[in-house]
N, CA, C and O of each residue as an XYZ file, in Angstrom:
240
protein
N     -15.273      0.534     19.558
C     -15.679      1.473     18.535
C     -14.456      2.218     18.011
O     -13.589      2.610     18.792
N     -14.383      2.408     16.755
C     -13.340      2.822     16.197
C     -13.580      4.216     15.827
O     -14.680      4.674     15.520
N     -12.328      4.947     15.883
C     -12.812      6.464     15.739
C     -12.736      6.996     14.500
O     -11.983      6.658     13.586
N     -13.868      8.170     14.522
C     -13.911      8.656     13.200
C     -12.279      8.784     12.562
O     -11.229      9.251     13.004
N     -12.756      7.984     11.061
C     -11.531      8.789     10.484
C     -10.583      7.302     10.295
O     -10.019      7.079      9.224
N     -10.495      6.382     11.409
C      -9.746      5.309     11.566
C      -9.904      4.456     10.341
O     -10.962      4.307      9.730
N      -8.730      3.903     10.035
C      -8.653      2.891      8.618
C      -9.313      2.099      9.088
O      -9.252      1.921     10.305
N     -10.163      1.357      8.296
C     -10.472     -0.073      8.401
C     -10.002     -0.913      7.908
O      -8.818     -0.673      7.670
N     -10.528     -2.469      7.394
C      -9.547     -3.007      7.042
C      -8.931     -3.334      5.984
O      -9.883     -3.820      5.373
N      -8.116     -3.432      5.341
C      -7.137     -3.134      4.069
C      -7.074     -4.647      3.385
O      -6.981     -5.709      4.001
N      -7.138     -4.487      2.150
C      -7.084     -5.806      0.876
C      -5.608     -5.350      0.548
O      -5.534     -4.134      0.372
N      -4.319     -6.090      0.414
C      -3.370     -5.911     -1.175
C      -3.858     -6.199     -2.493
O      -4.609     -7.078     -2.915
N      -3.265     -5.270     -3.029
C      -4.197     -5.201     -4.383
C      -3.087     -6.363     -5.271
O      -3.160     -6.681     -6.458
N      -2.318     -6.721     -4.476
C      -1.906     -7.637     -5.876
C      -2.039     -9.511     -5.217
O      -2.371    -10.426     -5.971
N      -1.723     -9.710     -3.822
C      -2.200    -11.083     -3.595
C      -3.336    -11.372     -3.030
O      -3.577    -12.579     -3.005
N      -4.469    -10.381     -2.359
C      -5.326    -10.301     -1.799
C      -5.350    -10.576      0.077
O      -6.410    -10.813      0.655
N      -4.270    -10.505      0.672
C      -4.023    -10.474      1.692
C      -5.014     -9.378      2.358
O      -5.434     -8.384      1.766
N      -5.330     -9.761      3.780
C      -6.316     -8.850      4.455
C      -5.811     -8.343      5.950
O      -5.530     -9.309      6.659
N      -5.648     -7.198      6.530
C      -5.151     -7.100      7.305
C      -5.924     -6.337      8.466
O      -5.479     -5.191      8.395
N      -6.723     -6.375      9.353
C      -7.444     -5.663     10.263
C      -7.306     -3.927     10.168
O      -8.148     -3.066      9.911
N      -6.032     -3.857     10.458
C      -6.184     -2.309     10.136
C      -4.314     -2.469      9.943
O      -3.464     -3.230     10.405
N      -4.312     -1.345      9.046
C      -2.863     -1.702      7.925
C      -1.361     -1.502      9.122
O      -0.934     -0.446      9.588
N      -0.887     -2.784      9.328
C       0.631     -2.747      9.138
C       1.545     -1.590      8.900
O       1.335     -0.821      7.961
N       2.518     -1.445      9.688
C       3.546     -0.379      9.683
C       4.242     -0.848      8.137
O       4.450      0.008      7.278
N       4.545     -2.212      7.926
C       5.211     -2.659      6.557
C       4.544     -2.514      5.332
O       5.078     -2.455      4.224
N       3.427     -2.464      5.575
C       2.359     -2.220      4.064
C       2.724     -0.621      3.626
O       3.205      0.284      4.308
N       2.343     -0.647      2.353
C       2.617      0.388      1.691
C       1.706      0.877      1.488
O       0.770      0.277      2.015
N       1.225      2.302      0.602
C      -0.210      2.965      0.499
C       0.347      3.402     -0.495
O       1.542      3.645     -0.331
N      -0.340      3.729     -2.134
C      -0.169      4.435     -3.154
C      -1.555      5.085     -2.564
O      -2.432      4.488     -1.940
N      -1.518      6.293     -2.884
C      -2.657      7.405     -3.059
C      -2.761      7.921     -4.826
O      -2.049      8.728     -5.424
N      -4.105      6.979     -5.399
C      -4.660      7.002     -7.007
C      -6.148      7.880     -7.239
O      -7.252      7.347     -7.127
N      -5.990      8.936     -7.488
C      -6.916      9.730     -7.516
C      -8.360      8.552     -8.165
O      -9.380      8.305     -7.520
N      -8.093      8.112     -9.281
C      -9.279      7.274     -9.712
C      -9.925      5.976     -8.792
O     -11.126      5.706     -8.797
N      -8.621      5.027     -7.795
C      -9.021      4.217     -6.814
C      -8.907      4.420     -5.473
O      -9.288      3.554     -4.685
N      -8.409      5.498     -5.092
C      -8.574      5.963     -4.210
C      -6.893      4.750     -3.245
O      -5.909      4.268     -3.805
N      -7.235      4.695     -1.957
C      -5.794      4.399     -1.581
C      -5.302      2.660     -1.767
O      -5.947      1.736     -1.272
N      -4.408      2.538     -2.344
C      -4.413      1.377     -3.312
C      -3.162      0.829     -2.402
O      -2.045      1.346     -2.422
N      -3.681     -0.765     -1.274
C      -2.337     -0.985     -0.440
C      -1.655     -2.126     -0.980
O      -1.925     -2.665     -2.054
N      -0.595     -2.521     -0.028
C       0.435     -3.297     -1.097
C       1.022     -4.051      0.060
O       1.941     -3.519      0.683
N       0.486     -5.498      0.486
C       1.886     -6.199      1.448
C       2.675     -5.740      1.445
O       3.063     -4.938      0.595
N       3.426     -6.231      2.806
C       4.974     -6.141      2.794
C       5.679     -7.077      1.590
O       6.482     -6.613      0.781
N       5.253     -8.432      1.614
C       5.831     -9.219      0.595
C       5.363     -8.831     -0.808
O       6.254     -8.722     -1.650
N       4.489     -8.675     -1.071
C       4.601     -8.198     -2.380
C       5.290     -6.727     -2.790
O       5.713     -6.296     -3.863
N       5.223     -6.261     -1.691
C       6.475     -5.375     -2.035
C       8.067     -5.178     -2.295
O       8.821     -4.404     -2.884
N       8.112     -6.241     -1.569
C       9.781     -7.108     -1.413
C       9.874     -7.663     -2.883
O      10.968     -7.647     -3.448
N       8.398     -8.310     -3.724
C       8.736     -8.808     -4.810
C       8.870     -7.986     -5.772
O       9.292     -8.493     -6.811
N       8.637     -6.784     -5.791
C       8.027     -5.823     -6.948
C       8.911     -4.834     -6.645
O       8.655     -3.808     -7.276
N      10.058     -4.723     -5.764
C      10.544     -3.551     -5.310
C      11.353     -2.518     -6.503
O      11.556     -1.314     -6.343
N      11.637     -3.109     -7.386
C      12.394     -2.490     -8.659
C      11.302     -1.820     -9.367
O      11.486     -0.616     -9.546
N      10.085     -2.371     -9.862
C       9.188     -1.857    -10.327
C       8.788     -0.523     -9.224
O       8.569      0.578     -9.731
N       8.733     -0.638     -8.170
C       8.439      0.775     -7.534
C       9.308      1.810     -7.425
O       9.031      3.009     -7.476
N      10.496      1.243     -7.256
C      11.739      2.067     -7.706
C      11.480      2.656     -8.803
O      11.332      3.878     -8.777
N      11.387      2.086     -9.778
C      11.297      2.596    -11.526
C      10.275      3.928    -11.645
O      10.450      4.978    -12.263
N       9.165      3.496    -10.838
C       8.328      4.742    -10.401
C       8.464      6.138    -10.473
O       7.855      6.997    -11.110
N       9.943      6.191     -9.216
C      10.562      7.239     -8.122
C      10.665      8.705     -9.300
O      11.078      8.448    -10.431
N      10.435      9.584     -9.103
C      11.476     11.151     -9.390
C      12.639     10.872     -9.585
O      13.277     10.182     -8.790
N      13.193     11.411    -10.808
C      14.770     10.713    -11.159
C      15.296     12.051     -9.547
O      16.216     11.594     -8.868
N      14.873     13.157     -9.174
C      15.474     14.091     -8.193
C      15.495     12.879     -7.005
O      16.567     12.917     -6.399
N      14.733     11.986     -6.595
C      15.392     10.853     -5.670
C      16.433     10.550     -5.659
O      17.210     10.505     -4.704
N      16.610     10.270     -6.842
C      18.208      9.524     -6.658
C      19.172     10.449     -6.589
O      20.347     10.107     -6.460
């Protein structure tokens, strides 16, 4: 039994990968309209500039 509160299990929203309960390497956007939107490790490796592009220019 899993405890209140505990993730279940996670889709990537861009290859459809499924993961029991999310990976230290997966990513999490928090989207007020979809609520927490996850992301492989590999598709993150592919897209990594696009998330960069994202960032607070105060990041860099």
């Amino acid at each position: 039994m899993k405890a209140a509160g505990a993730p279940q299990s996670v889709t990537c929203s861009s290859c459809g990968a499924v993961a029991a309960t999310p990976p230290l390497t997966w990513m999490v956007e928090m989207d007020r309209r979809r609520g927490d939107v996850w992301v492989c490790d590999c598709c993150a490796r592919d897209n990594l500039r696009a998330i960069e592009s994202k960032l607070d220019r105060d990041w860099w």
